[in-house]
PyMOL CGO cylinders between C-alpha atoms (Angstrom):
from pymol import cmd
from pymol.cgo import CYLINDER

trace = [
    CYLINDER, -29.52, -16.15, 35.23, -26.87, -14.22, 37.54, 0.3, 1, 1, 1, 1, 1, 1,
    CYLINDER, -26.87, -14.22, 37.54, -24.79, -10.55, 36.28, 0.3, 1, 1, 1, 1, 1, 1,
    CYLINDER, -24.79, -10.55, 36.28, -23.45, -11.91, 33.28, 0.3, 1, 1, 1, 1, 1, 1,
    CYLINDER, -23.45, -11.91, 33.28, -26.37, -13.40, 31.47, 0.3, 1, 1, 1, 1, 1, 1,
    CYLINDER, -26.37, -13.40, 31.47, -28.60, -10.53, 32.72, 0.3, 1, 1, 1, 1, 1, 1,
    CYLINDER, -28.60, -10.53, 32.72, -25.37, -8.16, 31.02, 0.3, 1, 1, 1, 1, 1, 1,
    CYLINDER, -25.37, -8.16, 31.02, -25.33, -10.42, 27.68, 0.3, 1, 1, 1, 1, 1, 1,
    CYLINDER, -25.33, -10.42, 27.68, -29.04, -10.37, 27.37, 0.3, 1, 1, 1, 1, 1, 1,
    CYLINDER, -29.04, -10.37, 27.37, -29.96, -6.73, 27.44, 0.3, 1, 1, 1, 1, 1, 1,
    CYLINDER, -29.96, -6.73, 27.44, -28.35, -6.74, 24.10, 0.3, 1, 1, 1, 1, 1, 1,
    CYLINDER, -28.35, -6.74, 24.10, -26.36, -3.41, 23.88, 0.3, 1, 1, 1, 1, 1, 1,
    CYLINDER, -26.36, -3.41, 23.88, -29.20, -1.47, 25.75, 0.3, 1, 1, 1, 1, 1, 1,
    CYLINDER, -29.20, -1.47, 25.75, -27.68, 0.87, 28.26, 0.3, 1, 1, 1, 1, 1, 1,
    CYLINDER, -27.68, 0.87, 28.26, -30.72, 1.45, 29.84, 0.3, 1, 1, 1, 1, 1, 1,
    CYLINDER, -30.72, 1.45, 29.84, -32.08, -1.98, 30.06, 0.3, 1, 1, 1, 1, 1, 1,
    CYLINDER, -32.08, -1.98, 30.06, -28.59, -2.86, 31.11, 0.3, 1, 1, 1, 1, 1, 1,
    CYLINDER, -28.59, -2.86, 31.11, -28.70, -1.11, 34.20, 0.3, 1, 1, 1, 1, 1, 1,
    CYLINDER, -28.70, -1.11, 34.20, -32.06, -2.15, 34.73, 0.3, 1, 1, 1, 1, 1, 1,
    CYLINDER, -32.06, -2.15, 34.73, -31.43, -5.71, 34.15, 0.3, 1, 1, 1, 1, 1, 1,
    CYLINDER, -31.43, -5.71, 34.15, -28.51, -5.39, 36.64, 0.3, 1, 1, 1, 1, 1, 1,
    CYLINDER, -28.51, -5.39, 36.64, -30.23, -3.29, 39.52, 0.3, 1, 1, 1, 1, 1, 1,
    CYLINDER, -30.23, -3.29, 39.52, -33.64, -5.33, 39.31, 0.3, 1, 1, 1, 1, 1, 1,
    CYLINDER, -33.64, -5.33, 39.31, -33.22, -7.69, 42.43, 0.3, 1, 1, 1, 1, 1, 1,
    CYLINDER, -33.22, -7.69, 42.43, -32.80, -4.54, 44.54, 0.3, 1, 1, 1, 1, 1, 1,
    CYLINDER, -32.80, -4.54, 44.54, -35.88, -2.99, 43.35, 0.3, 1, 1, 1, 1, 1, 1,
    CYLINDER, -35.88, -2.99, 43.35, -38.83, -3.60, 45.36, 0.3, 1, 1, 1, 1, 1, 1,
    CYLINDER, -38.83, -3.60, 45.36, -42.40, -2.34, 45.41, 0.3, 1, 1, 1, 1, 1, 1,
    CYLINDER, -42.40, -2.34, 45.41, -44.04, -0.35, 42.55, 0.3, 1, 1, 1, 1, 1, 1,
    CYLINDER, -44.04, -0.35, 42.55, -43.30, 2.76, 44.23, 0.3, 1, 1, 1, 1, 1, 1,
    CYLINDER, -43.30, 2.76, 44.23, -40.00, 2.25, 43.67, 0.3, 1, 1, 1, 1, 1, 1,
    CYLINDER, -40.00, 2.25, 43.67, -40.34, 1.26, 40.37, 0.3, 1, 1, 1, 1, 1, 1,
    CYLINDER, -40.34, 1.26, 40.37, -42.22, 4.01, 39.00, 0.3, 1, 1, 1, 1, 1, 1,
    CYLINDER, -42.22, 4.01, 39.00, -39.40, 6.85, 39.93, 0.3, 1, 1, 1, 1, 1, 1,
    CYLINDER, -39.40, 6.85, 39.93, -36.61, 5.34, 37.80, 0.3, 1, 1, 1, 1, 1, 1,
    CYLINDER, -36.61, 5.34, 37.80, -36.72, 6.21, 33.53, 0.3, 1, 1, 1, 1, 1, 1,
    CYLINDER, -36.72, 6.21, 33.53, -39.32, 4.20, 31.88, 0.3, 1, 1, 1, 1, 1, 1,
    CYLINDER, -39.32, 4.20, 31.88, -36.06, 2.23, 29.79, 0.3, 1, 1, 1, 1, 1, 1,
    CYLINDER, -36.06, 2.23, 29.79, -34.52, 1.41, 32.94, 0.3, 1, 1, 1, 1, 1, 1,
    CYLINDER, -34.52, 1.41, 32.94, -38.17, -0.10, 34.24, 0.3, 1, 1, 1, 1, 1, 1,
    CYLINDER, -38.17, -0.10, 34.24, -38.22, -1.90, 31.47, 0.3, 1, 1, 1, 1, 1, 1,
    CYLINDER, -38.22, -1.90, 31.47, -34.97, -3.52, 31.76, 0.3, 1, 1, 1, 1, 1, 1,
    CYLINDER, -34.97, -3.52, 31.76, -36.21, -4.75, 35.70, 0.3, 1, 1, 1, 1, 1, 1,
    CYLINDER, -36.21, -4.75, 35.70, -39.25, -6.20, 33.78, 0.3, 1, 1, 1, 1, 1, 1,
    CYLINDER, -39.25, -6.20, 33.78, -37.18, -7.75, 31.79, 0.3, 1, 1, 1, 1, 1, 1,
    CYLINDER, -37.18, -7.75, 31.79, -34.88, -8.98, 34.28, 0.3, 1, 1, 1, 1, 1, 1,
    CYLINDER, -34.88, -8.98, 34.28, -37.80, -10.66, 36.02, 0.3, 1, 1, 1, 1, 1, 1,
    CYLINDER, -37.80, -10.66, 36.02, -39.28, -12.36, 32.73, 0.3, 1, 1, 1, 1, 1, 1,
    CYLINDER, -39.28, -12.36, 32.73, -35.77, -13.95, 32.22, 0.3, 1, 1, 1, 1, 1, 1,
    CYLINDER, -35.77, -13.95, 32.22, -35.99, -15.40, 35.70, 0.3, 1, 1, 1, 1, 1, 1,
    CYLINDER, -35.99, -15.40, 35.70, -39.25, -16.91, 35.12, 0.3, 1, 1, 1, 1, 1, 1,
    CYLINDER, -39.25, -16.91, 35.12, -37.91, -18.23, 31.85, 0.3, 1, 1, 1, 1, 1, 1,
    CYLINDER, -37.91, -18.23, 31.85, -35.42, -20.08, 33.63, 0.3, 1, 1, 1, 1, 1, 1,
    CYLINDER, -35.42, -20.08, 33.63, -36.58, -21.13, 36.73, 0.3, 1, 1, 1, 1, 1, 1,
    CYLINDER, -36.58, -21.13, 36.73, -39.42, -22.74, 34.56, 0.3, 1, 1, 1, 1, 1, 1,
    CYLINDER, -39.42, -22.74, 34.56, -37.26, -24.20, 31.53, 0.3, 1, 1, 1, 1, 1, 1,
    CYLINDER, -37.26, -24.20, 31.53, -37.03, -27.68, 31.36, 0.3, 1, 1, 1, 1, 1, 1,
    CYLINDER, -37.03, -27.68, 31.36, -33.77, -27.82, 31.28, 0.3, 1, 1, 1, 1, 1, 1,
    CYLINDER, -33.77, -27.82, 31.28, -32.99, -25.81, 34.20, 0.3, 1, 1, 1, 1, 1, 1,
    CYLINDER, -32.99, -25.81, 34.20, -35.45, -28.07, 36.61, 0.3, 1, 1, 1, 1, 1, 1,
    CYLINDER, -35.45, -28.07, 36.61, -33.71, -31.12, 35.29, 0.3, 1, 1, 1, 1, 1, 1,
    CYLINDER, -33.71, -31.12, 35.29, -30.17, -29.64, 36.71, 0.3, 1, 1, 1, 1, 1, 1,
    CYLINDER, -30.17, -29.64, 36.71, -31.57, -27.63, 40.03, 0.3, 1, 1, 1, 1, 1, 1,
    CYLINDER, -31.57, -27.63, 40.03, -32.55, -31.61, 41.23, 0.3, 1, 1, 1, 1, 1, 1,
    CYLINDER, -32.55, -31.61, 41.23, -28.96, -32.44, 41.63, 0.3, 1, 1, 1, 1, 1, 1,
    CYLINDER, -28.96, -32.44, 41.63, -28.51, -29.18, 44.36, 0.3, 1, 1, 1, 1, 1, 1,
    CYLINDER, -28.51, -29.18, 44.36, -31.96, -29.94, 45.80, 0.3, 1, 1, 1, 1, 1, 1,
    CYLINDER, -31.96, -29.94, 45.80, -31.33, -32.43, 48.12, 0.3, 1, 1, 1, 1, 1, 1,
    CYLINDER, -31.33, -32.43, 48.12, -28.23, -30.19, 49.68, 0.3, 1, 1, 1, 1, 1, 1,
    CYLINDER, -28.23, -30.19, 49.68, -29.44, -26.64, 49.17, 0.3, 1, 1, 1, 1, 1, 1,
    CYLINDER, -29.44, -26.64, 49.17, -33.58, -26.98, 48.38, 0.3, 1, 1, 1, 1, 1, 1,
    CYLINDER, -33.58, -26.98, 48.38, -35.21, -23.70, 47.62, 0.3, 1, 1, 1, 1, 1, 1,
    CYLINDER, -35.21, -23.70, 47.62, -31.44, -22.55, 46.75, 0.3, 1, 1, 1, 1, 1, 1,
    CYLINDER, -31.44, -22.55, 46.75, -31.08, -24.82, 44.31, 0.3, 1, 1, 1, 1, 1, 1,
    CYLINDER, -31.08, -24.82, 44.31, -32.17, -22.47, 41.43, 0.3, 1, 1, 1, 1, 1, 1,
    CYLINDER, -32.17, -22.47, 41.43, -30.00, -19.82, 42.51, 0.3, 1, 1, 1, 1, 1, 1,
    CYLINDER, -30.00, -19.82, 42.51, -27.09, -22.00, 42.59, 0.3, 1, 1, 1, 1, 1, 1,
    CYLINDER, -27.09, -22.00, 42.59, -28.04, -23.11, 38.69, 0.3, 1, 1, 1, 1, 1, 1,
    CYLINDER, -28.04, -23.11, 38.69, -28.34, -19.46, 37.60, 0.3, 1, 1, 1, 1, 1, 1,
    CYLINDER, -28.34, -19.46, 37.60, -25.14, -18.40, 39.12, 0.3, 1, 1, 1, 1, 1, 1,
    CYLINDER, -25.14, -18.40, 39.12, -23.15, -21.83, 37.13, 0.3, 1, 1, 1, 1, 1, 1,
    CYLINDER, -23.15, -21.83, 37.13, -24.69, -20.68, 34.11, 0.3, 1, 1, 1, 1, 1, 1,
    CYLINDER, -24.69, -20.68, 34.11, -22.67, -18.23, 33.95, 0.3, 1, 1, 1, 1, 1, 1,
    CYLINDER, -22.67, -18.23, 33.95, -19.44, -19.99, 34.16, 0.3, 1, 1, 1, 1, 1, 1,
    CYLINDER, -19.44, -19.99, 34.16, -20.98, -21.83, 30.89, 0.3, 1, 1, 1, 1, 1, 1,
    CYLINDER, -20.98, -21.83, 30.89, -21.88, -18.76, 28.63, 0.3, 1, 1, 1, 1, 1, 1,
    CYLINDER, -21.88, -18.76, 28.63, -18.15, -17.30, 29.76, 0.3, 1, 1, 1, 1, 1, 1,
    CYLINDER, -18.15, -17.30, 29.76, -16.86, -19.93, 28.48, 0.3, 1, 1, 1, 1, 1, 1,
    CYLINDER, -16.86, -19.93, 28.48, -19.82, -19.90, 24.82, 0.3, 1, 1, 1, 1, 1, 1,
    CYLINDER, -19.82, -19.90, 24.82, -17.47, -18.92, 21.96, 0.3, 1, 1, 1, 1, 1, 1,
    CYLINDER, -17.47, -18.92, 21.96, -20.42, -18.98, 20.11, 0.3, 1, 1, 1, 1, 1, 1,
    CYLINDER, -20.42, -18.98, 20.11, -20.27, -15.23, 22.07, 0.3, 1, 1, 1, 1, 1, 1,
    CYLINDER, -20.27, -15.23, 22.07, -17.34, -14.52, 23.55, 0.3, 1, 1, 1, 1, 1, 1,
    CYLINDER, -17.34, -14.52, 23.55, -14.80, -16.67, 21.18, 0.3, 1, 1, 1, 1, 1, 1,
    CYLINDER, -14.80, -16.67, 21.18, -11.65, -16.07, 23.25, 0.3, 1, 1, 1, 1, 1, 1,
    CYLINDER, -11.65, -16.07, 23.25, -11.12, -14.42, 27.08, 0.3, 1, 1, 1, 1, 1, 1,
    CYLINDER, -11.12, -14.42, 27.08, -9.95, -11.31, 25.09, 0.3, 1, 1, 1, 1, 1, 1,
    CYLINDER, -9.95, -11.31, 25.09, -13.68, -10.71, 23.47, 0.3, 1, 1, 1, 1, 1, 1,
    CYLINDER, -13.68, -10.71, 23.47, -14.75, -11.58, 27.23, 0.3, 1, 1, 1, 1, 1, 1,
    CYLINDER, -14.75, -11.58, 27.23, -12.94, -9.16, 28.47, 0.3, 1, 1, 1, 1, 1, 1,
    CYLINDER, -12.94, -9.16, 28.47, -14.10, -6.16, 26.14, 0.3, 1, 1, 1, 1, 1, 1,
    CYLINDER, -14.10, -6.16, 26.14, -17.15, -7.28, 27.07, 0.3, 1, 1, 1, 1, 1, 1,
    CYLINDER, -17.15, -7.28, 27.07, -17.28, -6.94, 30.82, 0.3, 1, 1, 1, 1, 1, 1,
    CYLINDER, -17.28, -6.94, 30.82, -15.48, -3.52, 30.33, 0.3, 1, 1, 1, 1, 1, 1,
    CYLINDER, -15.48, -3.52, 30.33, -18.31, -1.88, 28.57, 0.3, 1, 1, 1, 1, 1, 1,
    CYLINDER, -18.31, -1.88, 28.57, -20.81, -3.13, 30.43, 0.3, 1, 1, 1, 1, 1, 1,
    CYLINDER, -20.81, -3.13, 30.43, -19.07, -1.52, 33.23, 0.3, 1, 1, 1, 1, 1, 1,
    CYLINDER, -19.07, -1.52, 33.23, -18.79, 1.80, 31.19, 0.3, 1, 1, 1, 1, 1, 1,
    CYLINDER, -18.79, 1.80, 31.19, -21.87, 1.55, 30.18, 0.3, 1, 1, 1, 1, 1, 1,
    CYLINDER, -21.87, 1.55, 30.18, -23.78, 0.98, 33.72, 0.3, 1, 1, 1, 1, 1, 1,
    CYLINDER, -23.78, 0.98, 33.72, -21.39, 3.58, 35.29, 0.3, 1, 1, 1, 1, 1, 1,
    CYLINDER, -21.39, 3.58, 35.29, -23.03, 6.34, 33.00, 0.3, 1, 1, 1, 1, 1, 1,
    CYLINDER, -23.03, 6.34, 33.00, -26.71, 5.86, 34.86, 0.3, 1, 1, 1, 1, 1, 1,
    CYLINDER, -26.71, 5.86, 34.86, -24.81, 5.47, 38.40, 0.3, 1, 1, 1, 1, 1, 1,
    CYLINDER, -24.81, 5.47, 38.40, -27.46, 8.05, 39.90, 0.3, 1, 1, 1, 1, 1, 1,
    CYLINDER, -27.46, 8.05, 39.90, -30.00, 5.48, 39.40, 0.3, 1, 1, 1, 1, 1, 1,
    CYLINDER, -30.00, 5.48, 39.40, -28.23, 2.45, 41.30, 0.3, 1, 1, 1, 1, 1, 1,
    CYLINDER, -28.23, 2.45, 41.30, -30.36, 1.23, 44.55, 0.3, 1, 1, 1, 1, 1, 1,
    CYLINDER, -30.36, 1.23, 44.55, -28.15, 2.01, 47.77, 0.3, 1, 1, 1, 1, 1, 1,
    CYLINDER, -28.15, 2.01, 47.77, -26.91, -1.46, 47.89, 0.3, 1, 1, 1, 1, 1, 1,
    CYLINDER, -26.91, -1.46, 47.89, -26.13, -2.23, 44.28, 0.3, 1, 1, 1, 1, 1, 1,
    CYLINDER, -26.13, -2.23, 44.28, -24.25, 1.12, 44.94, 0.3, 1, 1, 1, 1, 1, 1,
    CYLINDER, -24.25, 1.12, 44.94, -22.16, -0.28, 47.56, 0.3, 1, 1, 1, 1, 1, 1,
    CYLINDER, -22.16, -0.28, 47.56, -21.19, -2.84, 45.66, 0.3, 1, 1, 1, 1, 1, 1,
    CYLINDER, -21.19, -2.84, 45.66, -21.00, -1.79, 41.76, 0.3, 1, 1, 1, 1, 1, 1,
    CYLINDER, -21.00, -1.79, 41.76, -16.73, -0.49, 42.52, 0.3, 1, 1, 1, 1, 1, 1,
    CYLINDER, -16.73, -0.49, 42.52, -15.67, -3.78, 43.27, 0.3, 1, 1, 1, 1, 1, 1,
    CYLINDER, -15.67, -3.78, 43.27, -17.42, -5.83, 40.87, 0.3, 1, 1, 1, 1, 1, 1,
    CYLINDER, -17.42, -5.83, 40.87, -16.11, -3.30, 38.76, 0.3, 1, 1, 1, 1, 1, 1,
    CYLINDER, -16.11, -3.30, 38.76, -11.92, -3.45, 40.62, 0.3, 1, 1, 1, 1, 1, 1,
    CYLINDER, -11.92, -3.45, 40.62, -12.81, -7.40, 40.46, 0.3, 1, 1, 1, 1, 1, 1,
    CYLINDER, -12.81, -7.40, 40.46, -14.24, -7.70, 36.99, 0.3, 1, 1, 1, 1, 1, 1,
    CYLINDER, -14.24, -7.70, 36.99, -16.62, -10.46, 38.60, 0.3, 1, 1, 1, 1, 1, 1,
    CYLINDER, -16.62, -10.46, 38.60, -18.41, -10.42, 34.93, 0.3, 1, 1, 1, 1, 1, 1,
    CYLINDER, -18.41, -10.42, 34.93, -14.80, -12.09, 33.73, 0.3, 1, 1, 1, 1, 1, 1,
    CYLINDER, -14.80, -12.09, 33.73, -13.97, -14.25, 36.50, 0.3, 1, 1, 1, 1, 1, 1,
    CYLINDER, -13.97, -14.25, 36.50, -17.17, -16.50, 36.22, 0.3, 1, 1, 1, 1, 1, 1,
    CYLINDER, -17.17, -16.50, 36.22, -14.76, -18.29, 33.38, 0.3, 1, 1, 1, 1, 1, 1,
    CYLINDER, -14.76, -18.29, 33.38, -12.48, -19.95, 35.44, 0.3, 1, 1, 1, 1, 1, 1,
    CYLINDER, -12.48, -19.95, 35.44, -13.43, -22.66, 38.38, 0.3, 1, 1, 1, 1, 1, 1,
    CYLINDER, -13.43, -22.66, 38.38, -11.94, -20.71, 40.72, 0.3, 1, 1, 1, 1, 1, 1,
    CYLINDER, -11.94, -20.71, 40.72, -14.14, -17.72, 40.16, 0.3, 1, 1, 1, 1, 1, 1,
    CYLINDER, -14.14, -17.72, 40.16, -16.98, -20.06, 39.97, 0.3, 1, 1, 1, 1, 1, 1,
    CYLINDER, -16.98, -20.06, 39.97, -15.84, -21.50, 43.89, 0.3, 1, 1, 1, 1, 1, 1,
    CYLINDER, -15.84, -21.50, 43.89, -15.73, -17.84, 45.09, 0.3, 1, 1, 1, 1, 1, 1,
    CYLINDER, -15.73, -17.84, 45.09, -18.88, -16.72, 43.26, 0.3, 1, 1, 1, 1, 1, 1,
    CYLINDER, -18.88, -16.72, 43.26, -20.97, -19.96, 45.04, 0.3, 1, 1, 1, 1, 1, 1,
    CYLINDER, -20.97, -19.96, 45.04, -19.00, -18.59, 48.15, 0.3, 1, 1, 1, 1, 1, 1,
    CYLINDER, -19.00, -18.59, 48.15, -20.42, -15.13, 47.49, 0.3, 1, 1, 1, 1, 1, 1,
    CYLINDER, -20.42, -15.13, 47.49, -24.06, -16.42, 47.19, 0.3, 1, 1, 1, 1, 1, 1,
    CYLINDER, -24.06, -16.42, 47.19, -23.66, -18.01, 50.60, 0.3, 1, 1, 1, 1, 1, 1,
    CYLINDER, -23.66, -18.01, 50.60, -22.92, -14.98, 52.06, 0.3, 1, 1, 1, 1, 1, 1,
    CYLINDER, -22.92, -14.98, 52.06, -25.78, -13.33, 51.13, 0.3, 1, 1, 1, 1, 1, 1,
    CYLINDER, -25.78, -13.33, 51.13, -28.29, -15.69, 51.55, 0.3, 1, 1, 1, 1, 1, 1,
    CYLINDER, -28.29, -15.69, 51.55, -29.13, -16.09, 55.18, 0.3, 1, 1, 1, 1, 1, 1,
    CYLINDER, -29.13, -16.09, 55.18, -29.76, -19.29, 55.77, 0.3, 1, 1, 1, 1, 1, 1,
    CYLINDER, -29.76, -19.29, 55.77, -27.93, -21.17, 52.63, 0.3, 1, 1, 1, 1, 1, 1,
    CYLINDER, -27.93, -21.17, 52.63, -25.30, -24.39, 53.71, 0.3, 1, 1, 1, 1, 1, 1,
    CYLINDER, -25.30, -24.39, 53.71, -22.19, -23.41, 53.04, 0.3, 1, 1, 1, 1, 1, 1,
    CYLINDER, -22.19, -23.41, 53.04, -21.01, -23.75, 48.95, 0.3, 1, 1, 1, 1, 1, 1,
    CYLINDER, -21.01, -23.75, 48.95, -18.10, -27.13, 49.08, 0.3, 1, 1, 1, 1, 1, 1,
    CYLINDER, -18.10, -27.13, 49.08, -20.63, -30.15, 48.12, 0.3, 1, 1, 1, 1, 1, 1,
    CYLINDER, -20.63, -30.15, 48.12, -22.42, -27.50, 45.26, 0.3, 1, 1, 1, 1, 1, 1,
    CYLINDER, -22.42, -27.50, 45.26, -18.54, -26.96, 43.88, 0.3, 1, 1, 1, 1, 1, 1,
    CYLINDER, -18.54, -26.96, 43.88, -18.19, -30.65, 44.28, 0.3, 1, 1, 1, 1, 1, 1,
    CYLINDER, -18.19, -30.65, 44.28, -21.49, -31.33, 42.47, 0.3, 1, 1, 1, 1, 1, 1,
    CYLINDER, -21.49, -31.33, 42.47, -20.92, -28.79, 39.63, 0.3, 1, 1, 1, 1, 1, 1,
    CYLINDER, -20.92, -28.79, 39.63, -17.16, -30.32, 39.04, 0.3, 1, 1, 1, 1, 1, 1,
    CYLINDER, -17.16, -30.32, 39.04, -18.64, -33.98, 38.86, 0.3, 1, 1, 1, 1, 1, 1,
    CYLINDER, -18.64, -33.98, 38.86, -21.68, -32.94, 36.36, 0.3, 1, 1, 1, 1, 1, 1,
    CYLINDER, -21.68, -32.94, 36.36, -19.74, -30.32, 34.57, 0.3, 1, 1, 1, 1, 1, 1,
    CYLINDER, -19.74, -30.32, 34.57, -20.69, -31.54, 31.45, 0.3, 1, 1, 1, 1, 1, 1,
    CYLINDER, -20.69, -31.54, 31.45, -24.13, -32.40, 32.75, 0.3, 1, 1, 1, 1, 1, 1,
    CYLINDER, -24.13, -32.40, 32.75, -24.72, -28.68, 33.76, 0.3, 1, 1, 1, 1, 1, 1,
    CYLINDER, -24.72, -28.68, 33.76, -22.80, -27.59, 30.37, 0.3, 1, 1, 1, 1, 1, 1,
    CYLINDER, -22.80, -27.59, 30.37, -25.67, -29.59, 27.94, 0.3, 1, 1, 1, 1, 1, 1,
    CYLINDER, -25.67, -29.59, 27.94, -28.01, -28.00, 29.78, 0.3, 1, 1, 1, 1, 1, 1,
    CYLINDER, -28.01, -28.00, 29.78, -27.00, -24.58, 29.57, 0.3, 1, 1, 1, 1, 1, 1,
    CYLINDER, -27.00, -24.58, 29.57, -26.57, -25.22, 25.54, 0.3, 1, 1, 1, 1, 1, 1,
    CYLINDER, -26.57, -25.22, 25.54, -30.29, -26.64, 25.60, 0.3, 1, 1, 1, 1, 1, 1,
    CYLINDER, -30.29, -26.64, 25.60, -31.88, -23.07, 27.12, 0.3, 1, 1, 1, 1, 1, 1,
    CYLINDER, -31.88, -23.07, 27.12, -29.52, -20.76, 25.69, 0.3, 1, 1, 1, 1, 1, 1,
    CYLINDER, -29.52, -20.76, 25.69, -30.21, -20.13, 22.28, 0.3, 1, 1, 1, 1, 1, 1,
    CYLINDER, -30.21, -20.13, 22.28, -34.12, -20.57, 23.58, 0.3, 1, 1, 1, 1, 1, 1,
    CYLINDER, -34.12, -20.57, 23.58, -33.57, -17.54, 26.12, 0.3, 1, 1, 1, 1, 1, 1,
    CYLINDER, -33.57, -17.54, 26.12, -31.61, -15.97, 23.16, 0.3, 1, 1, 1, 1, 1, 1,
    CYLINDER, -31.61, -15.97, 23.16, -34.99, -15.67, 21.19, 0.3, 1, 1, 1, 1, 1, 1,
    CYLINDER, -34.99, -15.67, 21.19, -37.21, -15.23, 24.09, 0.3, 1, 1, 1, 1, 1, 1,
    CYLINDER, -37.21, -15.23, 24.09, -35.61, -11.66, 25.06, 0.3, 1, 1, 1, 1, 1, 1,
    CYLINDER, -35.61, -11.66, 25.06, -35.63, -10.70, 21.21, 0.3, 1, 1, 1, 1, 1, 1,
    CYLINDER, -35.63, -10.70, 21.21, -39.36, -11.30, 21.01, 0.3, 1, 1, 1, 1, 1, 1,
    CYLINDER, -39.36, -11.30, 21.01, -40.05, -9.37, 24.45, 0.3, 1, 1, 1, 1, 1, 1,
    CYLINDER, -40.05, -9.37, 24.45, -37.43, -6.63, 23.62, 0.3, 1, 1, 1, 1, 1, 1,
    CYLINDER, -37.43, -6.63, 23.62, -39.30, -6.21, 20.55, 0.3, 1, 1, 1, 1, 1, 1,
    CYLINDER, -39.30, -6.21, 20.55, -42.37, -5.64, 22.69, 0.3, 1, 1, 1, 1, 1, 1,
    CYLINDER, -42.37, -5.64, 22.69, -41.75, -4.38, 25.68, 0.3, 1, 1, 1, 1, 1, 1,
    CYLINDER, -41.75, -4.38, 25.68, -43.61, -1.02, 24.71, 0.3, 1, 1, 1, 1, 1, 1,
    CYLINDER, -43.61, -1.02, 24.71, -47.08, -3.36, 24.69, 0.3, 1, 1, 1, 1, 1, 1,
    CYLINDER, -47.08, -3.36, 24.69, -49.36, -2.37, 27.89, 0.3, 1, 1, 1, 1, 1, 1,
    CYLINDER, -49.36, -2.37, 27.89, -49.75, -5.92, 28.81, 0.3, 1, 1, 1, 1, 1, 1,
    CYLINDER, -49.75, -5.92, 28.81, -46.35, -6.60, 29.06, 0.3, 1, 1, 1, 1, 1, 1,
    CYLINDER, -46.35, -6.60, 29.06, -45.89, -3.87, 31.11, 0.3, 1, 1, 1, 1, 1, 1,
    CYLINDER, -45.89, -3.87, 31.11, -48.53, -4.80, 33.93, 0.3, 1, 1, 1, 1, 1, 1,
    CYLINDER, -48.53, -4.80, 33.93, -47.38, -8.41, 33.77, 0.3, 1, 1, 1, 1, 1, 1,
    CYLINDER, -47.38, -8.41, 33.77, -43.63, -7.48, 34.81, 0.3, 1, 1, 1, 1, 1, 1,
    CYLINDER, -43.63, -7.48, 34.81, -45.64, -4.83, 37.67, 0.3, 1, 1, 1, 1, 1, 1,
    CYLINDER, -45.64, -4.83, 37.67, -46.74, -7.79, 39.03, 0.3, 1, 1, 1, 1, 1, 1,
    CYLINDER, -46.74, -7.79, 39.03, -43.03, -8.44, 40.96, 0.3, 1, 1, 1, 1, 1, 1,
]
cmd.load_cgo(trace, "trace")
């Protein structure tokens, strides 16, 4: 899942927020063990939610219509639509205006532990922030310059026009599968929330 999902599924946590949000600029255990053990937690969980979705069956269903086009990409490009989808859930967010309250306090929130943002998340954090990228993955236009944004960081990803194309022709495609995981993820995070504090949870998510 990309910043929104990861945002939406540390469930009013702060702490696992930021960690949730920070977690793919993270790397070795060194680096892990100097943040707060809450934050830690939230990278662990960050990385369980990946696995959950890179290994749903709905997800690998999807990522085959990108494969062909963007291969080892394709999963990226999934997690980053499924976003546009839960913007658009009013199951949670029932109009733009609950959106909207919604990206501002994660911002709020995740601006509070600032000290703990990796150097590049740093760099970054004001204009997602000026840009309120969290919001703008509701509308197909944020969705064009969010695929856009992926290609720019990924180094040797094909430009984003045929994955815009292929999102617009399957939208409804991509949209039943997002429903299918969702509530699934929903329950998945509960349960490991609930017991993150367990030791084997913890070296699992050391693993990364």
């Amino acid at each position: 899942m990309n910043y929104l999902a990861h945002a939406f599924l540390s469930l009013d946590d702060a702490e696992l927020l930021t960690g949730n949000m920070i977690a793919d600029y993270i790397k070795g255990k060194n680096a892990l063990s100097q943040l707060p053990e809450r934050i830690r937690e939230g990278i662990l969980l960050h990385r369980a939610i990946d696995r959950f979705t890179d290994e749903h069956p709905a997800s690998k269903k999807v990522a085959k219509l990108f494969r062909e086009s963007y291969g080892r990409y394709a999963p990226a490009i999934i997690d980053s639509l499924f976003d546009h989808y839960l913007a658009n859930d009013k199951k949670h967010f029932e109009n733009d205006g609950k959106l909207f309250e919604f990206t501002q306090k994660t911002y709020e929130q995740l601006a509070s532990y600032e000290p703990h943002f990796p150097e590049k998340f740093c760099s970054f954090f004001p204009y997602m922030k000026e840009q309120n990228w969290l919001y703008n993955y509701r509308s197909q236009d944020g969705m064009n310059r969010s695929l856009k944004g992926l290609h720019r960081r990924a180094k040797y990803m094909p430009t984003t026009e045929k994955a815009f194309e292929i999102f617009l022709t399957n939208y409804s495609v991509l949209n039943e599968a997002y429903d299918e995981m969702m509530q699934e993820m929903i329950s998945f995070v509960v349960q490991k929330i609930n017991n993150i504090e367990q030791p084997k949870w913890i070296v699992l998510g050391m693993e990364n």
